[in-house]
Backbone bond lengths (Angstrom), bond angles and torsions (degrees), N, CA, C in turn:
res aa  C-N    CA-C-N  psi(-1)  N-CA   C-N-CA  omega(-1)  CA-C   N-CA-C  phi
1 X - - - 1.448 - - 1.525 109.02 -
2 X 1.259 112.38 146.92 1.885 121.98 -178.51 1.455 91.20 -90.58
3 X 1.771 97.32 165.58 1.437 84.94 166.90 1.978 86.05 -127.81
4 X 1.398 100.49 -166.34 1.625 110.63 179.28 1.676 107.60 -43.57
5 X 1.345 99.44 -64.81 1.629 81.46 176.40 1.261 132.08 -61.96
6 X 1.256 134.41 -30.15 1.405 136.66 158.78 1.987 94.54 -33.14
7 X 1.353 108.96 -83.18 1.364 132.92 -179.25 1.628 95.58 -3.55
8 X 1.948 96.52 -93.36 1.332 104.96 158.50 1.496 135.42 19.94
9 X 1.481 97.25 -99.99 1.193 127.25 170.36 1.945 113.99 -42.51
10 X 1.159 101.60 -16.08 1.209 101.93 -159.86 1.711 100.12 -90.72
11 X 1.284 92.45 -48.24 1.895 124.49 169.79 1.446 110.29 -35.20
12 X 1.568 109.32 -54.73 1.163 103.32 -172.12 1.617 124.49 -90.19
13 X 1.680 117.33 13.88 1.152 116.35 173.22 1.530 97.82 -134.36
14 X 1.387 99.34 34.48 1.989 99.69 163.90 1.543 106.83 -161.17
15 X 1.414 105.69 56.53 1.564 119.47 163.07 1.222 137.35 -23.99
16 X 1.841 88.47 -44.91 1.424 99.72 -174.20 1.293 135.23 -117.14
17 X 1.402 97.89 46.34 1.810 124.66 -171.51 1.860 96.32 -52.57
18 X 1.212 93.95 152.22 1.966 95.37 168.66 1.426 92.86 -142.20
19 X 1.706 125.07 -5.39 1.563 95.46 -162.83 1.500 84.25 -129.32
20 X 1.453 139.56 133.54 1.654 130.12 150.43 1.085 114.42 -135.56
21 X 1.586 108.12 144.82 1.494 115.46 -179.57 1.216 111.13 -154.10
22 X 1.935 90.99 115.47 1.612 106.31 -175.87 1.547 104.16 -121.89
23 X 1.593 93.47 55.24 2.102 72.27 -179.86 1.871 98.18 -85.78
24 X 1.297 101.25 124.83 1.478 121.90 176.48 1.198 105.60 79.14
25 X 1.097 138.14 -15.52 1.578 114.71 -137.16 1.886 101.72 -98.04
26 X 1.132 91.62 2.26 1.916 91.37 -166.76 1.465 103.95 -117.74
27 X 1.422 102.73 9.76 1.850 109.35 -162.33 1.565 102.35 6.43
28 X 1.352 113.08 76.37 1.896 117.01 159.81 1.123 115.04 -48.41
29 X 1.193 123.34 112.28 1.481 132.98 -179.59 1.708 115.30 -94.52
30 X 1.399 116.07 5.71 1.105 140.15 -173.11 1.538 143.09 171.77
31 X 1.323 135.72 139.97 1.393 111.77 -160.92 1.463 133.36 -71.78
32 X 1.381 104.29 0.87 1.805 120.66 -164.04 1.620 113.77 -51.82
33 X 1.899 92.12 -46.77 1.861 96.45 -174.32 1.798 101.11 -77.40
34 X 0.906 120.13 -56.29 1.364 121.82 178.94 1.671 123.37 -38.01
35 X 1.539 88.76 -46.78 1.775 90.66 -173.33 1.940 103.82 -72.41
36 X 1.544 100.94 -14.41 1.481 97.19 -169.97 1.767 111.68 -79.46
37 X 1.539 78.69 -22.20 2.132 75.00 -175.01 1.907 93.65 -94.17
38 X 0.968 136.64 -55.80 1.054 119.93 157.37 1.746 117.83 -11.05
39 X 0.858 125.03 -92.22 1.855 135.93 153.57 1.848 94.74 7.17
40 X 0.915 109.87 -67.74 1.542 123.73 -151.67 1.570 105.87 -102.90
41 X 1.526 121.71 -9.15 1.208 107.62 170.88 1.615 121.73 -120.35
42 X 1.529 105.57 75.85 1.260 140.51 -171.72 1.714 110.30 -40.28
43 X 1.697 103.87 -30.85 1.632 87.67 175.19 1.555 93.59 -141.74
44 X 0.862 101.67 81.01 1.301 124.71 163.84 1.293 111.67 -97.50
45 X 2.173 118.32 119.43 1.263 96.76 -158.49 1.937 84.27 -134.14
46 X 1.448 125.51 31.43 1.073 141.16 162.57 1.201 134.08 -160.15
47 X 1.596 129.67 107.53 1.054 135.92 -160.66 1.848 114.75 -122.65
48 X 1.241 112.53 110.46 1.909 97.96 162.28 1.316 80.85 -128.71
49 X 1.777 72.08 147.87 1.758 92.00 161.89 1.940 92.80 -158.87
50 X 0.809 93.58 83.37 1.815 114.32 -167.10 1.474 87.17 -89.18
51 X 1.064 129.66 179.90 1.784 149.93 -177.99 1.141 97.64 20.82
52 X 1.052 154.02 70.56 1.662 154.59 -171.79 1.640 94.37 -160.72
53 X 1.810 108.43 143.68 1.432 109.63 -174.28 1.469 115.10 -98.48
54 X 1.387 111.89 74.19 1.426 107.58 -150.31 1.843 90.47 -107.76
55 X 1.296 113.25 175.29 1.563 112.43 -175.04 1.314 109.42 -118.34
56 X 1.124 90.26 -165.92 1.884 111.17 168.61 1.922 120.41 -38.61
57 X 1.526 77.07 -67.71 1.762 101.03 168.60 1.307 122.16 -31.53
58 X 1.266 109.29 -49.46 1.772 114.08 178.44 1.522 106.90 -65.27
59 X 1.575 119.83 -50.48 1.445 112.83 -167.42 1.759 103.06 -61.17
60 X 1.638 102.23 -50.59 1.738 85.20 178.74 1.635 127.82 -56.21
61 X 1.305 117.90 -34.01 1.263 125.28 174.39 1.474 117.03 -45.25
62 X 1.699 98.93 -35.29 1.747 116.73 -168.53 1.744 97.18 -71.92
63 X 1.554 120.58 -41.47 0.858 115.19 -179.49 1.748 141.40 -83.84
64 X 1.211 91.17 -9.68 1.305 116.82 176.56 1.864 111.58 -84.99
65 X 1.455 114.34 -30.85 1.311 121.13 -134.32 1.608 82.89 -139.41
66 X 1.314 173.55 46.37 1.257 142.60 -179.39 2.023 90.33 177.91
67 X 0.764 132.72 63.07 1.634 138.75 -164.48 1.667 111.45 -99.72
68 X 1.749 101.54 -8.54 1.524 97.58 142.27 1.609 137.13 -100.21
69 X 1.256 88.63 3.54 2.383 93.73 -178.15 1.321 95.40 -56.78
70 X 1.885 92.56 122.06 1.186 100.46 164.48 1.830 119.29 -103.55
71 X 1.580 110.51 -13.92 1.303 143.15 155.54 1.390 134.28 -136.37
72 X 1.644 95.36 126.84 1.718 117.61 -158.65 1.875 103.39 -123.41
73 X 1.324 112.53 108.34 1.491 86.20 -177.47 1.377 91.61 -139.13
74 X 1.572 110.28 128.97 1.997 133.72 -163.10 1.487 102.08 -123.14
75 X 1.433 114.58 57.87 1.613 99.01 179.89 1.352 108.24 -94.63
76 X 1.224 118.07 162.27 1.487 121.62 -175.06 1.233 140.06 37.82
77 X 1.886 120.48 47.72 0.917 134.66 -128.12 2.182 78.38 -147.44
78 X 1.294 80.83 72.64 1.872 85.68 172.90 2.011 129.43 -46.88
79 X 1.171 95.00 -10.59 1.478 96.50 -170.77 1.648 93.32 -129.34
80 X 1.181 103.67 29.07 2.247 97.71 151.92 1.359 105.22 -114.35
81 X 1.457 108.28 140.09 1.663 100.63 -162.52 1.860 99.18 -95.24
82 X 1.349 100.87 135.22 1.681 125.21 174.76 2.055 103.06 -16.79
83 X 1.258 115.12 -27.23 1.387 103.96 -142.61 1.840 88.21 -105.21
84 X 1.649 105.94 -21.29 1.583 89.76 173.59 1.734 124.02 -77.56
């Protein structure tokens, strides 16, 4: 298993991700690593991260920060609230 800094490290010598897919596989226990590659992956134009405990924070980040996603898929993701 990596941990954040591995992650990190990883972020900053692959800028230019367009495709990620974390359904389950990173069990996010919080939004810190997520919102950071998000941050940095400017054309990113496919994202799941379905069964992962990610929050609020990530969807705004997505919206603020990511203006090419052309696929976003958040299923079963207990701590995004119903109304975003």
């Amino acid at each position: 298993h990596g941990d954040i800094k591995d992650a990190s490290t990883l972020m900053r010598r692959c800028f230019n991700i367009e495709y990620l897919d974390f359904n389950g596989v990173m069990s996010l226990q919080n939004d810190v690593l997520i919102i950071a590659i998000i941050k940095r992956s400017l054309n990113l134009r496919y994202l799941e991260i379905s069964h992962n405990n990610i929050g609020d924070e990530v969807i705004e980040m997505l919206a603020y920060t990511c203006y090419k996603l052309k696929h976003f898929e958040l299923d079963s993701c207990s701590f995004v609230s119903e109304l975003l």
